[in-house]
mmCIF file as gemmi writes it, N, C-alpha and C atoms, coordinates in Angstrom:
data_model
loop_
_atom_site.group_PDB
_atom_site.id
_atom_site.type_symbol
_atom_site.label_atom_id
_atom_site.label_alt_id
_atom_site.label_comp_id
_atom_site.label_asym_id
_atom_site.label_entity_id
_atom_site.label_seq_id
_atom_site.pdbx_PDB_ins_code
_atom_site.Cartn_x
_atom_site.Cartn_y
_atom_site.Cartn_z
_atom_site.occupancy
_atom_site.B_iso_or_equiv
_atom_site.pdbx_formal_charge
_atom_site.auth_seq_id
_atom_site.auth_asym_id
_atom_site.pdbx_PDB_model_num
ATOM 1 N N . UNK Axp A 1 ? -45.675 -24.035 -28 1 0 ? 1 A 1
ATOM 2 C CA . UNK Axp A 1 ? -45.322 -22.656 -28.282 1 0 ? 1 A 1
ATOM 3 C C . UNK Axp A 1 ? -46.579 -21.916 -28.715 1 0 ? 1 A 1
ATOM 4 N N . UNK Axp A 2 ? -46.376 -20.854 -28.116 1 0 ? 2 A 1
ATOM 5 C CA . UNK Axp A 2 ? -47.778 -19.779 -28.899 1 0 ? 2 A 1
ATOM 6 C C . UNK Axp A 2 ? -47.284 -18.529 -29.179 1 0 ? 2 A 1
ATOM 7 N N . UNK Axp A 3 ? -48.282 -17.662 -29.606 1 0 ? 3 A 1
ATOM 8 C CA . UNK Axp A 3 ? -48.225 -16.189 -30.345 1 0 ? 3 A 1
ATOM 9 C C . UNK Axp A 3 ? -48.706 -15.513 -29.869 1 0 ? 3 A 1
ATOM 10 N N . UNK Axp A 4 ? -47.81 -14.156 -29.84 1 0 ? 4 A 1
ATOM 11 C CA . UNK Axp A 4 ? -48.545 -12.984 -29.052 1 0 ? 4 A 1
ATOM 12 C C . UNK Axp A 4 ? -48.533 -12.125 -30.227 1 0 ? 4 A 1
ATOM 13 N N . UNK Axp A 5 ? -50.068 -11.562 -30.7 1 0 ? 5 A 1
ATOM 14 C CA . UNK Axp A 5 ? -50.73 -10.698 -31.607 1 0 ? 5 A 1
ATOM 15 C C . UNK Axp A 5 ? -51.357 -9.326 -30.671 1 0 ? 5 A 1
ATOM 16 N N . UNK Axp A 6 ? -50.54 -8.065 -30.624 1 0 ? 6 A 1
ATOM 17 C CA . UNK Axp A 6 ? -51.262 -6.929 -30.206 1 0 ? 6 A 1
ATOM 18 C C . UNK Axp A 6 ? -51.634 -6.075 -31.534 1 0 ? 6 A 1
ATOM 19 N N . UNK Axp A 7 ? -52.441 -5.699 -31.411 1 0 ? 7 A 1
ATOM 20 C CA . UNK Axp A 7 ? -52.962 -4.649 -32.59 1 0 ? 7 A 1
ATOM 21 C C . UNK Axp A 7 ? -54.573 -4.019 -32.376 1 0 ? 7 A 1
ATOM 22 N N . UNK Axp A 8 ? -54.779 -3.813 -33.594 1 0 ? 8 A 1
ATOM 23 C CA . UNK Axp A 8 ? -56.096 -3.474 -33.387 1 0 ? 8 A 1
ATOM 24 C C . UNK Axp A 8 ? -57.604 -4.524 -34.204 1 0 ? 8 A 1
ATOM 25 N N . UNK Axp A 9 ? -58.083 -4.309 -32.991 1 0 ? 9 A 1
ATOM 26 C CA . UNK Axp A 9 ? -59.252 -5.349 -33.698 1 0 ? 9 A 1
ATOM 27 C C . UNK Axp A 9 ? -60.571 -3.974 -33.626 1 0 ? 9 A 1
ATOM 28 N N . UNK Axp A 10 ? -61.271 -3.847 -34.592 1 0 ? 10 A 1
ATOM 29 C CA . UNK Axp A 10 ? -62.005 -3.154 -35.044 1 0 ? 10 A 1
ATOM 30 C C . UNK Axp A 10 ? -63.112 -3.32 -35.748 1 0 ? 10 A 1
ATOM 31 N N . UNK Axp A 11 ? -64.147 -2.328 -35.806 1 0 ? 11 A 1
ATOM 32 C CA . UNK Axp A 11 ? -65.418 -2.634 -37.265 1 0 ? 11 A 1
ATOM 33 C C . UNK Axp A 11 ? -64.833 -1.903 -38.196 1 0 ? 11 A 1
ATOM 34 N N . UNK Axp A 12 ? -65.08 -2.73 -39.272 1 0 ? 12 A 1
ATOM 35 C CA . UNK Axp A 12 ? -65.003 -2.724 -41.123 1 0 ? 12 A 1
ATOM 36 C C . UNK Axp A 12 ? -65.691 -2.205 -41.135 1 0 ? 12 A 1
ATOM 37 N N . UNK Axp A 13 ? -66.323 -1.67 -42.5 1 0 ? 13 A 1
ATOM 38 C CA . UNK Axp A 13 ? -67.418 -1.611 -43.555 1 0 ? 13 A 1
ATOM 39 C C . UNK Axp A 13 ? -66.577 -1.218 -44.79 1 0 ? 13 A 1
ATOM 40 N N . UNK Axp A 14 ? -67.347 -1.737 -45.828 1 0 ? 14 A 1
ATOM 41 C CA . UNK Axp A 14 ? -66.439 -1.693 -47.294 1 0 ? 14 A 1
ATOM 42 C C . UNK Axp A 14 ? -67.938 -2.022 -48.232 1 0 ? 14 A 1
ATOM 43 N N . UNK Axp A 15 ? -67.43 -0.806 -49.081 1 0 ? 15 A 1
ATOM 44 C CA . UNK Axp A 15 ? -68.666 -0.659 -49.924 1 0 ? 15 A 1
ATOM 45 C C . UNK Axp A 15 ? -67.438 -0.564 -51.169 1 0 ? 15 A 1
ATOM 46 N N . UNK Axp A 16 ? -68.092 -1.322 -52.905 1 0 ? 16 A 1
ATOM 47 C CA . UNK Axp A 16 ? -67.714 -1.61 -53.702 1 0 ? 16 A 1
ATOM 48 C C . UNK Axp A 16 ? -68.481 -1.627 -55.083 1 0 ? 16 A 1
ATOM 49 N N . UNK Axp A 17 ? -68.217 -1.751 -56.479 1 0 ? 17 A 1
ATOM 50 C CA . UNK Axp A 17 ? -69.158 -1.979 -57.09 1 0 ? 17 A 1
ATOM 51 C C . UNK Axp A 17 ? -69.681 -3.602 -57.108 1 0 ? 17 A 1
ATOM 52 N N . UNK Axp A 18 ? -68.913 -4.531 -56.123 1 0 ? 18 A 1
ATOM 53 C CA . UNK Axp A 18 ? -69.694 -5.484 -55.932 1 0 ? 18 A 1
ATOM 54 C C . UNK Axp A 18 ? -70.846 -6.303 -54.498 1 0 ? 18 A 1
ATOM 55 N N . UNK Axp A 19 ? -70.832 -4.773 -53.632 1 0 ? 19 A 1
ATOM 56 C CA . UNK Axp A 19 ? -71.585 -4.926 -52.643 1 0 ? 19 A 1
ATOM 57 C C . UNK Axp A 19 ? -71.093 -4.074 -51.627 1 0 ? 19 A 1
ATOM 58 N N . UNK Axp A 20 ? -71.993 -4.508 -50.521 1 0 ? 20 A 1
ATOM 59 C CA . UNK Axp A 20 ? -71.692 -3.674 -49.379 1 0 ? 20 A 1
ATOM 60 C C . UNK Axp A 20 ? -71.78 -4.384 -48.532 1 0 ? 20 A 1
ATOM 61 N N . UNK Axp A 21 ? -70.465 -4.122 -47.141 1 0 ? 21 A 1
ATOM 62 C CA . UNK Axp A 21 ? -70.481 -4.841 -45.878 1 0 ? 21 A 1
ATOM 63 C C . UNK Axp A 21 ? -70.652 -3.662 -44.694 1 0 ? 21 A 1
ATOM 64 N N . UNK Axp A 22 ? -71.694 -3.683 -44.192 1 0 ? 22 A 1
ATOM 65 C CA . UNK Axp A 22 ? -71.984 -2.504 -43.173 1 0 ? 22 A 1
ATOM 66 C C . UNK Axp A 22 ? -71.216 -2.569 -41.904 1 0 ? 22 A 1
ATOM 67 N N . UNK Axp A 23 ? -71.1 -3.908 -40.999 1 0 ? 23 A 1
ATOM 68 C CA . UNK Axp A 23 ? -69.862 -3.861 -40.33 1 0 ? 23 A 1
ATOM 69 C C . UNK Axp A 23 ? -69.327 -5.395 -39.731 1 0 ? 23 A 1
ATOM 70 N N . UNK Axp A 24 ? -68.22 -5.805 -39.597 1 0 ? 24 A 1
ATOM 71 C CA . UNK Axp A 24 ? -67.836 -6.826 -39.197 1 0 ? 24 A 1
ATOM 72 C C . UNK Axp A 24 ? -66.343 -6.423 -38.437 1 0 ? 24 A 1
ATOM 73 N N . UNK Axp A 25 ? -66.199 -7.621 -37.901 1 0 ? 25 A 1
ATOM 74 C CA . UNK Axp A 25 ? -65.061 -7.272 -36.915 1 0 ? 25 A 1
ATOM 75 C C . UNK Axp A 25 ? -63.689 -7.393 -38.09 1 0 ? 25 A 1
ATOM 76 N N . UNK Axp A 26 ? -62.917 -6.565 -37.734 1 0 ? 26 A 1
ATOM 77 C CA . UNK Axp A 26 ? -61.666 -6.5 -38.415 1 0 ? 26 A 1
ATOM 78 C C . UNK Axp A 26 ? -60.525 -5.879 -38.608 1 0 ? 26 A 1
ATOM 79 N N . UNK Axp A 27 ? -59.575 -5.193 -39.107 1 0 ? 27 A 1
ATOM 80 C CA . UNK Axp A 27 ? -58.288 -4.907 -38.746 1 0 ? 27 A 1
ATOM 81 C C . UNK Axp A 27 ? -57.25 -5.938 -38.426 1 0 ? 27 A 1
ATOM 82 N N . UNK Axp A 28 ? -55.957 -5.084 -38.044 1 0 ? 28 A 1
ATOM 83 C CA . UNK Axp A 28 ? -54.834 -6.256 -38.292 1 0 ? 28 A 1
ATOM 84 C C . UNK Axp A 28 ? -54.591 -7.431 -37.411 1 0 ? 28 A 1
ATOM 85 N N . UNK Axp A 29 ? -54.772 -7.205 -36.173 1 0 ? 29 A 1
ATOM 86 C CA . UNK Axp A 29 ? -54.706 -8.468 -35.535 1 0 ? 29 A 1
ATOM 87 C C . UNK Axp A 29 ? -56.057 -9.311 -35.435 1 0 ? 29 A 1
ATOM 88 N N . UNK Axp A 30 ? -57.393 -8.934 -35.908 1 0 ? 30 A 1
ATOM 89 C CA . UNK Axp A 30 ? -58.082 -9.744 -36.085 1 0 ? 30 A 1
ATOM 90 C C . UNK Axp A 30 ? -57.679 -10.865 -37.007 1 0 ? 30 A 1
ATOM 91 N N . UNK Axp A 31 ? -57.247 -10.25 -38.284 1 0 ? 31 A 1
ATOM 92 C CA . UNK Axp A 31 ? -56.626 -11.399 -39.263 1 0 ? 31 A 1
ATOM 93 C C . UNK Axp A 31 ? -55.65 -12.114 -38.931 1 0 ? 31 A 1
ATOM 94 N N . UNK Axp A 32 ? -54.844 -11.016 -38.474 1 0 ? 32 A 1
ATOM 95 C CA . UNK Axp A 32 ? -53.172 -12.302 -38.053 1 0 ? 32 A 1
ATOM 96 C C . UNK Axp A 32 ? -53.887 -12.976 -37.3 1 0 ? 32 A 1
ATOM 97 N N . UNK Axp A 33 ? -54.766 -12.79 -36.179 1 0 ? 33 A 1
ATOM 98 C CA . UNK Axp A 33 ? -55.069 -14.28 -35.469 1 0 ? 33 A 1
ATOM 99 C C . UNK Axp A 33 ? -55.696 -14.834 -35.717 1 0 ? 33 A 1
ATOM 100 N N . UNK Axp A 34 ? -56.68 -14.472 -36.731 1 0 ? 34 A 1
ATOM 101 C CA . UNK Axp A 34 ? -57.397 -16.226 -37.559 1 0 ? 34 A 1
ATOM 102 C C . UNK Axp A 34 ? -56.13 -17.043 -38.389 1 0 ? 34 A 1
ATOM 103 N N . UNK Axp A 35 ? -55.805 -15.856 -38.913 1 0 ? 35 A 1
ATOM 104 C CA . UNK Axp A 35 ? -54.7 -16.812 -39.567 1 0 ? 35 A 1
ATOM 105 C C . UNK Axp A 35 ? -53.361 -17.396 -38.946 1 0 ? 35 A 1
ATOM 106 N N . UNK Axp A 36 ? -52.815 -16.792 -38.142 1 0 ? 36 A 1
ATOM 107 C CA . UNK Axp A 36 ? -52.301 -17.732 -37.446 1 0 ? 36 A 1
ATOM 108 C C . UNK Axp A 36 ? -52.622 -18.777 -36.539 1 0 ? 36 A 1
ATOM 109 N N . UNK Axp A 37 ? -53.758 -18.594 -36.336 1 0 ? 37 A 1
ATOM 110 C CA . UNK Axp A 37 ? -54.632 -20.217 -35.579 1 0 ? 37 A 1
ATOM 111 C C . UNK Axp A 37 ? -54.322 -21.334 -36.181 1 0 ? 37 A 1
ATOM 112 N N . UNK Axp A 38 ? -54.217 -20.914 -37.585 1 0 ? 38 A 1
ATOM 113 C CA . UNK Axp A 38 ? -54.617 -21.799 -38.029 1 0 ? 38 A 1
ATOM 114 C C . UNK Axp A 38 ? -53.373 -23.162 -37.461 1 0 ? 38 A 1
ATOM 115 N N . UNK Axp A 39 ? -52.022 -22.582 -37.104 1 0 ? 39 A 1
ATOM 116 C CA . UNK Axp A 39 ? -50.515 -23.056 -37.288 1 0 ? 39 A 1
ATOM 117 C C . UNK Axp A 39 ? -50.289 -23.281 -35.554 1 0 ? 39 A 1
ATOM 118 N N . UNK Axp A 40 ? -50.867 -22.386 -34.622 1 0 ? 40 A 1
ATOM 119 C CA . UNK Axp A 40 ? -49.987 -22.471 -33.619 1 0 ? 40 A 1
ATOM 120 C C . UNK Axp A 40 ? -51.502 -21.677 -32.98 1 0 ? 40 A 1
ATOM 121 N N . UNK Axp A 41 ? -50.948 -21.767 -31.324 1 0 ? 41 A 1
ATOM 122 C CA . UNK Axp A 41 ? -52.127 -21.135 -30.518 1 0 ? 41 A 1
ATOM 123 C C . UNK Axp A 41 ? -52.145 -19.356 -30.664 1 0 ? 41 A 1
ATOM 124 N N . UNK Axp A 42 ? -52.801 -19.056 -30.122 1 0 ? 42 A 1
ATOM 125 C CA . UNK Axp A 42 ? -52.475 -17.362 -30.409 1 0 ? 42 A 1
ATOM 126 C C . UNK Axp A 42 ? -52.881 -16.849 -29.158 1 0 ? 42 A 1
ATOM 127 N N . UNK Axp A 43 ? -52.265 -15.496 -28.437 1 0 ? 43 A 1
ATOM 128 C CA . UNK Axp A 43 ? -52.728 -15.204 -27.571 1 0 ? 43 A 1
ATOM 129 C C . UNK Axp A 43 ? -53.238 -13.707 -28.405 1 0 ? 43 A 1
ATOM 130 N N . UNK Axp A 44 ? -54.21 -13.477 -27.893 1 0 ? 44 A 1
ATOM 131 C CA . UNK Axp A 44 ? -54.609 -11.687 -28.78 1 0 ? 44 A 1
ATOM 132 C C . UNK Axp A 44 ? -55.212 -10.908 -27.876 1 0 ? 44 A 1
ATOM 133 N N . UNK Axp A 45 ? -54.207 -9.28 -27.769 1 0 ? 45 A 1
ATOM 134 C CA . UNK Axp A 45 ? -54.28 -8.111 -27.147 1 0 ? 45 A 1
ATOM 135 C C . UNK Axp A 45 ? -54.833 -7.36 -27.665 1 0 ? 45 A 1
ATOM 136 N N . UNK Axp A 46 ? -55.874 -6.626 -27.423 1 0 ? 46 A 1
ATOM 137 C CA . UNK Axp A 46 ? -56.319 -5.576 -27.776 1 0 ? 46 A 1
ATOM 138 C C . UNK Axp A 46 ? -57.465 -4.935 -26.664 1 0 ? 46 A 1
ATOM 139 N N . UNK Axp A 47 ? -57.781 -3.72 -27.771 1 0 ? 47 A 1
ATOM 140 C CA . UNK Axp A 47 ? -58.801 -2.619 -27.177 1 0 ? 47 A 1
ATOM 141 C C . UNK Axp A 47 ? -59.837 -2.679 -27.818 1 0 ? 47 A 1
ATOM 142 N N . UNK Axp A 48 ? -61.675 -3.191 -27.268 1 0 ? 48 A 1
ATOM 143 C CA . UNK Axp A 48 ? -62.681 -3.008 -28.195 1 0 ? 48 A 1
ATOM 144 C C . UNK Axp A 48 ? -63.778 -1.937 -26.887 1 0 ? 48 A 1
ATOM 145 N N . UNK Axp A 49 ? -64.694 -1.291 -27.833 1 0 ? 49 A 1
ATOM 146 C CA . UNK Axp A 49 ? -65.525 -0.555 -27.371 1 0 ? 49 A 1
ATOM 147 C C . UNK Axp A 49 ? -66.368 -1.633 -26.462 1 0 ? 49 A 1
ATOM 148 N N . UNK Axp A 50 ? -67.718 -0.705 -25.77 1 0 ? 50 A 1
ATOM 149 C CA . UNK Axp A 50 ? -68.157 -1.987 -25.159 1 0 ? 50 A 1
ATOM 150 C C . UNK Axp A 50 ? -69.43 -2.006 -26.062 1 0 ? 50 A 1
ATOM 151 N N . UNK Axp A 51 ? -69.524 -1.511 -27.451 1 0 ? 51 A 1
ATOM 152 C CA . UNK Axp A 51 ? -70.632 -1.752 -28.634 1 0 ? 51 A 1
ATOM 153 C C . UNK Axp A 51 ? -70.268 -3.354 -29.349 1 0 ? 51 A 1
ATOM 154 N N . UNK Axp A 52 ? -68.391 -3.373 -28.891 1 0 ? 52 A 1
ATOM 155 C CA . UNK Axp A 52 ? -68.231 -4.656 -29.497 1 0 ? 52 A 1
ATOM 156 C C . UNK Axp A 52 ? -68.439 -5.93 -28.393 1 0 ? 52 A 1
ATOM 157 N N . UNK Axp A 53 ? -69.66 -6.727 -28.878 1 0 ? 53 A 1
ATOM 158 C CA . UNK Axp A 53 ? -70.609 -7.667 -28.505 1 0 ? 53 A 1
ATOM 159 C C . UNK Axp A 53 ? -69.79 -9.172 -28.651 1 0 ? 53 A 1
ATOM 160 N N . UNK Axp A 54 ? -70.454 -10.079 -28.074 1 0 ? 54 A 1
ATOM 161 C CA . UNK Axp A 54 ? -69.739 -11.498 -27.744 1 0 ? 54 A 1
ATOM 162 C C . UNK Axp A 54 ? -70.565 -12.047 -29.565 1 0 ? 54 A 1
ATOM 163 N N . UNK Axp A 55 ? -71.839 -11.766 -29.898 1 0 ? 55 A 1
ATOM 164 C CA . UNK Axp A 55 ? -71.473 -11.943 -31.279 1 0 ? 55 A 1
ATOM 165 C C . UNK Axp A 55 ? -70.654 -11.251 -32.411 1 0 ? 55 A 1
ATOM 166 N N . UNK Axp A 56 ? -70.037 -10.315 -32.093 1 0 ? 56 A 1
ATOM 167 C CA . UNK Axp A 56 ? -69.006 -9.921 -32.862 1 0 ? 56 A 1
ATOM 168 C C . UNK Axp A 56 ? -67.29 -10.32 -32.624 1 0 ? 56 A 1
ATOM 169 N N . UNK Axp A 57 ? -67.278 -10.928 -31.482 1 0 ? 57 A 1
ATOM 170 C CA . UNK Axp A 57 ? -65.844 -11.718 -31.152 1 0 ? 57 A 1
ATOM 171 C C . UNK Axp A 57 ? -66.693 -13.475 -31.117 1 0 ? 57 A 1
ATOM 172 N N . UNK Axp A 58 ? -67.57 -13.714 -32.439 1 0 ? 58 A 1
ATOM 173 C CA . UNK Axp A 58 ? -67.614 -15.302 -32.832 1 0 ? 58 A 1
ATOM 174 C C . UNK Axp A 58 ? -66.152 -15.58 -33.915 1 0 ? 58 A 1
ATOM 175 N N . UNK Axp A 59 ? -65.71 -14.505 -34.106 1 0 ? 59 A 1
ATOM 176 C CA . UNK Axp A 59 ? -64.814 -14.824 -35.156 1 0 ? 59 A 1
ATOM 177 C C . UNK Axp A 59 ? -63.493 -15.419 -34.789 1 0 ? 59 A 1
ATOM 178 N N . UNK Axp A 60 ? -63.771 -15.226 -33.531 1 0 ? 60 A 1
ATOM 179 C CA . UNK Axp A 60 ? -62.178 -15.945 -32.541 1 0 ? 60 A 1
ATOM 180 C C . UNK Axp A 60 ? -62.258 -17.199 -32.156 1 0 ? 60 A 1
ATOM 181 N N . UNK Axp A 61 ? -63.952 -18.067 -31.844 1 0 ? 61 A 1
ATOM 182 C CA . UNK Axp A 61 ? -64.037 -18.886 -31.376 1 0 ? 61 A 1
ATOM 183 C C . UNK Axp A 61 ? -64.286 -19.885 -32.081 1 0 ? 61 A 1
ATOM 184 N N . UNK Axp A 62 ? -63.861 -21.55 -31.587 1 0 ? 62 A 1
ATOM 185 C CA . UNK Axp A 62 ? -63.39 -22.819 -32.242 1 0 ? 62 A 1
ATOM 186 C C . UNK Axp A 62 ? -62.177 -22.542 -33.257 1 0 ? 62 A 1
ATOM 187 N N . UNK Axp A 63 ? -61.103 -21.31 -32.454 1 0 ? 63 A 1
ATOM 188 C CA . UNK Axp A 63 ? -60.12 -21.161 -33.515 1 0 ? 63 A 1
ATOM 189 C C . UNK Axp A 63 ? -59.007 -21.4 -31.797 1 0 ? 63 A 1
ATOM 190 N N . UNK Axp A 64 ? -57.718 -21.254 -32.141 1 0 ? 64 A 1
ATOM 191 C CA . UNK Axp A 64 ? -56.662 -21.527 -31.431 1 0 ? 64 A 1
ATOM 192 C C . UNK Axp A 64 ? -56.762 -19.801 -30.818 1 0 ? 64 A 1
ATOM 193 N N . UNK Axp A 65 ? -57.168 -19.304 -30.42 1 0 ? 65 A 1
ATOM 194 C CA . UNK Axp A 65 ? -57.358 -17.733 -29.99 1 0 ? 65 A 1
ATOM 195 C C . UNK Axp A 65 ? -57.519 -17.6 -28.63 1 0 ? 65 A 1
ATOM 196 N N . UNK Axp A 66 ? -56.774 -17.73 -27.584 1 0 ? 66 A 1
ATOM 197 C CA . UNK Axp A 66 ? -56.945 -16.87 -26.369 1 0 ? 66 A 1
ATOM 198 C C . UNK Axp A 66 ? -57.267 -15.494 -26.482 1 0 ? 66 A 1
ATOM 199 N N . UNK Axp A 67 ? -58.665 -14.922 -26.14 1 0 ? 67 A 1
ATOM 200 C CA . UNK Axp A 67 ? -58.97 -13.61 -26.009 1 0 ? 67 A 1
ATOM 201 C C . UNK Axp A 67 ? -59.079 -13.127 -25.157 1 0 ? 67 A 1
ATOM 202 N N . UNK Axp A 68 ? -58.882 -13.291 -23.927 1 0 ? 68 A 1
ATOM 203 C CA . UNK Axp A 68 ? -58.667 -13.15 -22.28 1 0 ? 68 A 1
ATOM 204 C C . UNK Axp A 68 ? -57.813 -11.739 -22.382 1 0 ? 68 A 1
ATOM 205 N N . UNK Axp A 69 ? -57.152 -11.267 -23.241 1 0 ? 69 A 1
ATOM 206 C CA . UNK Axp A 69 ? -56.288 -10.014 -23.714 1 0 ? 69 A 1
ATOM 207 C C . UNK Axp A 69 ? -57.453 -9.296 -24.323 1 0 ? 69 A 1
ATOM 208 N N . UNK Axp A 70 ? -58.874 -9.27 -24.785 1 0 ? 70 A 1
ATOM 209 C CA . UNK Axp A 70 ? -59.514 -8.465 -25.815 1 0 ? 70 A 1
ATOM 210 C C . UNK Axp A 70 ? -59.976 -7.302 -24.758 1 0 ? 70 A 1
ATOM 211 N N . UNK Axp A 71 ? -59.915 -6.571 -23.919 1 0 ? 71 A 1
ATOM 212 C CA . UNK Axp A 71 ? -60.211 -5.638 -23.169 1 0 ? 71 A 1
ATOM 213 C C . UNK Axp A 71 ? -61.482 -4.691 -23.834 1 0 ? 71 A 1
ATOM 214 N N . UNK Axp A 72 ? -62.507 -4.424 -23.315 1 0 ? 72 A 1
ATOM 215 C CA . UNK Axp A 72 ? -63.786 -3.918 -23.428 1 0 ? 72 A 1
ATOM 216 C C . UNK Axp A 72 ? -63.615 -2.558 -22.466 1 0 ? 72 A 1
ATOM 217 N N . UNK Axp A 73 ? -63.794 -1.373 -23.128 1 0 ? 73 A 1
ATOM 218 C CA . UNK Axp A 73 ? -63.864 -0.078 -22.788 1 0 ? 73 A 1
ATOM 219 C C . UNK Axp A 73 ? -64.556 0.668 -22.761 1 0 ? 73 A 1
ATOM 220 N N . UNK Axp A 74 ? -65.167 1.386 -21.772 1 0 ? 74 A 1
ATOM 221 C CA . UNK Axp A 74 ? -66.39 2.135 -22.121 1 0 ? 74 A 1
ATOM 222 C C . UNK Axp A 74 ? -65.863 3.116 -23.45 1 0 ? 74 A 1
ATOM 223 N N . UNK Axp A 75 ? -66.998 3.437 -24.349 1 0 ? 75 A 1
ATOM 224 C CA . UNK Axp A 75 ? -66.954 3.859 -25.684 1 0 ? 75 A 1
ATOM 225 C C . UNK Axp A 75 ? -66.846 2.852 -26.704 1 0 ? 75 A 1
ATOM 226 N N . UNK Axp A 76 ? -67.177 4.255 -28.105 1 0 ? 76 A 1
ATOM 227 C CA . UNK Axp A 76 ? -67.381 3.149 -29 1 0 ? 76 A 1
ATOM 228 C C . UNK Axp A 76 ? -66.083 2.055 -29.546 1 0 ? 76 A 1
ATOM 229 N N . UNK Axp A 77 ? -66.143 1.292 -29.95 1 0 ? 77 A 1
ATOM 230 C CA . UNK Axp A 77 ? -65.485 0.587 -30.941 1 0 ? 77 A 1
ATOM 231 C C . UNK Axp A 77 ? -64.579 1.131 -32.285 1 0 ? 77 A 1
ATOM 232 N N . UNK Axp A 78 ? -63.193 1.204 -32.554 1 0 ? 78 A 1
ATOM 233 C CA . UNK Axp A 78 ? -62.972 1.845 -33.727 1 0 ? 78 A 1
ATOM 234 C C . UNK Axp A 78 ? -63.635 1.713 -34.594 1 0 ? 78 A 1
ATOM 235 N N . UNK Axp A 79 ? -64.083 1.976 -36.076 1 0 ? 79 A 1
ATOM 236 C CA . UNK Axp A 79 ? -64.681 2.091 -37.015 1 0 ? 79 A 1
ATOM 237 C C . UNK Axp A 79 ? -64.082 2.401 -38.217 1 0 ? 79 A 1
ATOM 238 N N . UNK Axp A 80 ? -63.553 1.461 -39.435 1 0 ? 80 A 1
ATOM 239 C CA . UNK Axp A 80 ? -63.306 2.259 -40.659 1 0 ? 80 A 1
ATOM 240 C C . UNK Axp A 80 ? -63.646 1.767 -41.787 1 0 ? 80 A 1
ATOM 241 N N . UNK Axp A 81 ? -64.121 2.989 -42.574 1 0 ? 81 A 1
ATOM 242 C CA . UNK Axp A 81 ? -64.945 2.823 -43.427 1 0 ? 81 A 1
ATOM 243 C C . UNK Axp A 81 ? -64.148 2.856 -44.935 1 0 ? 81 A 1
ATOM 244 N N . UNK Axp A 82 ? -64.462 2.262 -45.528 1 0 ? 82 A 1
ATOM 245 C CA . UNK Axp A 82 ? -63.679 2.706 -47.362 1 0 ? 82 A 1
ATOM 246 C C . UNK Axp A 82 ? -64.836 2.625 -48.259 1 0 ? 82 A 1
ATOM 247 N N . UNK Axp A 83 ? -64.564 3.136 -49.167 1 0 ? 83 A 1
ATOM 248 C CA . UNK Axp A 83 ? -65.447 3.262 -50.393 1 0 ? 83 A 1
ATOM 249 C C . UNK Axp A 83 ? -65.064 2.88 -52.062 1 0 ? 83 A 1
ATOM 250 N N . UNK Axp A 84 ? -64.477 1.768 -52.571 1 0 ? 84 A 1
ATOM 251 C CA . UNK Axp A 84 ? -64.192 1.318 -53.872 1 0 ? 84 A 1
ATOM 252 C C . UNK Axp A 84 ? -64.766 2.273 -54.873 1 0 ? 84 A 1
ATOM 253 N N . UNK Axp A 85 ? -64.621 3.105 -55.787 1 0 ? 85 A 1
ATOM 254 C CA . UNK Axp A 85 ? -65.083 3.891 -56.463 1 0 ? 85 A 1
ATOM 255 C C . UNK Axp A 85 ? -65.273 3.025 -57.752 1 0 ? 85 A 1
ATOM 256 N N . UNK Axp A 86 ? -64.311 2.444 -58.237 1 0 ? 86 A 1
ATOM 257 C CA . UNK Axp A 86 ? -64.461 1.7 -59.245 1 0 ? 86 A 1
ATOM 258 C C . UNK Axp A 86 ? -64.353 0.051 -59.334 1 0 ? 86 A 1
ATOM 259 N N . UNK Axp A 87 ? -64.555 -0.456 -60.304 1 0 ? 87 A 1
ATOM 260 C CA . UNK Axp A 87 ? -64.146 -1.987 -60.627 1 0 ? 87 A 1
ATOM 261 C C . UNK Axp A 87 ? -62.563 -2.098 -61.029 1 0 ? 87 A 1
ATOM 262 N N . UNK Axp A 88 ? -62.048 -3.179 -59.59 1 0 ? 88 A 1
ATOM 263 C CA . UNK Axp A 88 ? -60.876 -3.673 -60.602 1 0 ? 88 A 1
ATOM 264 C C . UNK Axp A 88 ? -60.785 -3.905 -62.045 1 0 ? 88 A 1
ATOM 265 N N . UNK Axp A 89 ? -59.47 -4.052 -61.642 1 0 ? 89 A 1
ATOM 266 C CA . UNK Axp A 89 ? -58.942 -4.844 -63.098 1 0 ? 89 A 1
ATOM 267 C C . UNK Axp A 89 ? -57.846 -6.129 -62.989 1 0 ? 89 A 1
């Protein structure tokens, strides 16, 4: 049995008072399908720019992830950014 994950796979960046990540691949079906690798195979649909590079989809590979669904589009890549203003608690 396997999993079908459509969503969006995207660049991060997240700035905090404990650092900054300028960009990595991420959004919701990036995660559901690492994390569901972990349990079962995954098949994963999506839309990436063609800025998003075969080192930025390393995060799928030696995992249970069919990406044969990751479709490459001319233009950029989504992008979202946040900004932590303060320190948890």
């Amino acid at each position: 049995m396997s999993l079908l994950v459509v969503g969006s796979v995207a660049f991060d960046a997240l700035e905090s008072p404990y650092g900054k990540v300028e960009t990595g691949a991420g959004r919701a079906a990036t995660y559901f399908a690492v994390a569901a690798s972990l349990f079962t195979h995954v098949n994963l649909v999506a839309i990436v720019g063609d800025d998003f590079t075969s080192k930025d989809a390393e995060i799928f590979h030696g995992r249970k992830i069919d990406i044969e669904g990751l479709e490459r589009a001319a233009g950029k890549t989504f992008f979202l950014g946040r900004k932590v203003l303060r320190e948890l608690e």
